[in-house]
C-alpha positions as CSV (number, residue, x, y, z in Angstrom):
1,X,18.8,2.4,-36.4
2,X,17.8,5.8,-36.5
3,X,19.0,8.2,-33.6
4,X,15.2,9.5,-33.0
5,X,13.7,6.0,-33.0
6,X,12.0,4.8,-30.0
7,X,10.6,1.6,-28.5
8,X,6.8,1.6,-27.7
9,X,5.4,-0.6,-24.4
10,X,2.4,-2.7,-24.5
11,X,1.0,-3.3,-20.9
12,X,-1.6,-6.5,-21.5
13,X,-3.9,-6.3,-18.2
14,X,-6.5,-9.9,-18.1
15,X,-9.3,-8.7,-15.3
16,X,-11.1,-11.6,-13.8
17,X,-12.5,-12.0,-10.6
18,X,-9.9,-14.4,-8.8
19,X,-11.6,-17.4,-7.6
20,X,-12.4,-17.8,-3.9
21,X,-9.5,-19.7,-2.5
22,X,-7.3,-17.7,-4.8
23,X,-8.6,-14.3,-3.1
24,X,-5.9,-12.9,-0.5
25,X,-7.3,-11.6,2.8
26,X,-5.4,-8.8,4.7
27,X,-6.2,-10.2,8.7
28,X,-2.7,-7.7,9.8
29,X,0.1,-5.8,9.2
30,X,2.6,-8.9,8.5
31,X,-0.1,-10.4,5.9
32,X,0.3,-7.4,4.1
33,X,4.3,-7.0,4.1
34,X,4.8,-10.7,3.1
35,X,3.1,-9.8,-0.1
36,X,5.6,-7.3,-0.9
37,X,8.6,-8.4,0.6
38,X,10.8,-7.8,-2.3
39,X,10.9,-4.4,-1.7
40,X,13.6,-4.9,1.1
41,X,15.8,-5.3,-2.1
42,X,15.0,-2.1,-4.2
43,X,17.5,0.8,-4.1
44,X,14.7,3.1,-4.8
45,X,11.7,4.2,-2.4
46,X,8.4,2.5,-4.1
47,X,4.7,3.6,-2.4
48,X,2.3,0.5,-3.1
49,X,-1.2,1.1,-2.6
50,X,-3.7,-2.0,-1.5
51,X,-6.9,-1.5,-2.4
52,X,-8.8,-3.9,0.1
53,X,-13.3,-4.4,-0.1
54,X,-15.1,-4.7,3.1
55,X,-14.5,-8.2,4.2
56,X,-10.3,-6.7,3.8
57,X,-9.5,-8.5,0.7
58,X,-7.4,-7.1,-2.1
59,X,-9.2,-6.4,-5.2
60,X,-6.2,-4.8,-6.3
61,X,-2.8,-2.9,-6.3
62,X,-1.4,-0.4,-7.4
63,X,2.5,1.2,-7.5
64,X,2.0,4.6,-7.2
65,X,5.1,6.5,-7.1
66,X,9.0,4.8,-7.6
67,X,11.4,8.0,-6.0
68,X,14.9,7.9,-5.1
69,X,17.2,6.0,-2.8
70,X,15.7,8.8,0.1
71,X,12.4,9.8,-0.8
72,X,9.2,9.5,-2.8
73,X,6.5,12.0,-3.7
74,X,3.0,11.1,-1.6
75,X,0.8,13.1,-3.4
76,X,-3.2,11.8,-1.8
77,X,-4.8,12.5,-4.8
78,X,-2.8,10.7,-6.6
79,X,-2.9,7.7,-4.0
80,X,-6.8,7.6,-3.9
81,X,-7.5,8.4,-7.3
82,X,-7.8,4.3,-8.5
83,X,-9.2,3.6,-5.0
84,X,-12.0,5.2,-5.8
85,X,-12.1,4.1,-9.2
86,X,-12.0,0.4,-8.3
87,X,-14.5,1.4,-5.4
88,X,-11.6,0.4,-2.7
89,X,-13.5,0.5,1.3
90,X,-10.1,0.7,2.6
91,X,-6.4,1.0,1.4
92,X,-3.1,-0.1,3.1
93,X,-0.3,2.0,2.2
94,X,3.4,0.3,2.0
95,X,6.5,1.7,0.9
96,X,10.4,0.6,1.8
97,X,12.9,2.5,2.5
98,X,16.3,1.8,0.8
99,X,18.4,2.3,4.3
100,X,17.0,-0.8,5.7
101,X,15.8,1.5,8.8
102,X,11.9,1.7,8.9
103,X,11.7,4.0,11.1
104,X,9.2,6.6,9.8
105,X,11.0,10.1,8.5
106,X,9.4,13.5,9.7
107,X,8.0,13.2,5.9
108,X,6.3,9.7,6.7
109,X,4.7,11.3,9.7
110,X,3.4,14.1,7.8
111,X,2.6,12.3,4.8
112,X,0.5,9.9,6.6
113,X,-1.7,12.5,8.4
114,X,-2.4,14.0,5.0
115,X,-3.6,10.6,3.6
116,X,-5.3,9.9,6.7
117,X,-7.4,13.4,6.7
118,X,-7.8,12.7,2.6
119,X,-9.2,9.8,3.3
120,X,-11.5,10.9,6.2
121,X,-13.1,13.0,3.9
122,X,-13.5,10.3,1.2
123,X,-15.1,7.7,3.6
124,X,-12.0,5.3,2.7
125,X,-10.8,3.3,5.7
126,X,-6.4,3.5,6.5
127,X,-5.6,0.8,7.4
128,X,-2.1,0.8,7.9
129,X,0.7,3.0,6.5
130,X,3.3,0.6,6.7
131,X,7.3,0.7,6.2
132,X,9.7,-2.1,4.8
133,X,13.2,-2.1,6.0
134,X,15.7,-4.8,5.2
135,X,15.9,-8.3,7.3
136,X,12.1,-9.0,7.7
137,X,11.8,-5.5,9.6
138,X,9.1,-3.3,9.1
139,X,6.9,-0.5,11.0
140,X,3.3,-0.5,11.3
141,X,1.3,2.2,12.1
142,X,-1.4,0.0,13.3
143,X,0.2,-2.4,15.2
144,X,1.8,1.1,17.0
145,X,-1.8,2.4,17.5
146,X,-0.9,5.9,15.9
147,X,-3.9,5.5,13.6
148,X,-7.2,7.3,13.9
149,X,-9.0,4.0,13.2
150,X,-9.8,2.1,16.3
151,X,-9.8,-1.4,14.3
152,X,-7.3,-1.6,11.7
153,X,-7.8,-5.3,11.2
154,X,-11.3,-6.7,12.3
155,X,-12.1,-10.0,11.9
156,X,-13.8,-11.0,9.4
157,X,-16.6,-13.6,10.0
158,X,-14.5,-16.5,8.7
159,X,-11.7,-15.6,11.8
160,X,-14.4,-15.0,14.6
161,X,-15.2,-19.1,14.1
């Protein structure tokens, strides 16, 4: 094998419209970190972005940076730019962090006040910004009420019944 040769990746992506009872609704912060769980395991900081319609189920997701063991770039424009391609109403951010502590960093807090005002002026909906640790932990901006949006989670009319 040549020293210069390189391997080329193919990414296949099948887009259909998941069936009803295959569609996952987002109804709090612990709905949302079950479905990425796994990232208690990484040994590098990953920033998942949910992109959620109106009624708070995900019509897709997208991994948006993977950083080191301590940090990851959170860049907004780069965050929002596929929720407003797919035409996202809301997003949930999630990231871990690698220490197993999620507590938020002075760069969480300041990261998630410049997503938030992004998103103000986008007419996208925060949901939560929330943080993976290791053992089931996590922190959730919502459930801690240091979000500008009054009702992270309503219900949608299916939970009201």
């Amino acid at each position: 094998m040549k020293a210069n040769a390189y391997i080329r990746e193919v990414e296949v992506k099948f887009k259909t419209k998941p069936k009803k009872e295959e569609q996952i609704k987002i109804t709090s912060a612990r709905t949302a970190v079950n479905l990425f769980r796994d990232l208690q395991k990484e040994t590098q900081e990953k920033i998942i972005c949910l992109h959620l319609d109106t009624r708070n189920t995900v019509t897709c997701f997208q991994i948006v940076f993977i950083g080191t063991s301590t940090n990851a770039i959170t860049d907004p424009k780069a965050i929002l730019r596929t929720a407003l391609l797919t035409n996202a109403c809301a997003i949930i951010l999630i990231h871990n962090h690698p220490s197993g502590d999620p507590s938020p960093s002075n760069e969480d807090i300041s990261a998630k006040i410049r997503l938030s005002t992004a998103c103000k002026h986008l007419n996208i909906h925060l949901l939560d910004f929330i943080i993976i640790g290791d053992n089931g932990k996590y922190f959730s901006c919502a459930d801690k009420g240091i979000l500008e949006s009054p009702k992270p989670y309503p219900l949608t009319k299916e939970q009201k019944r």
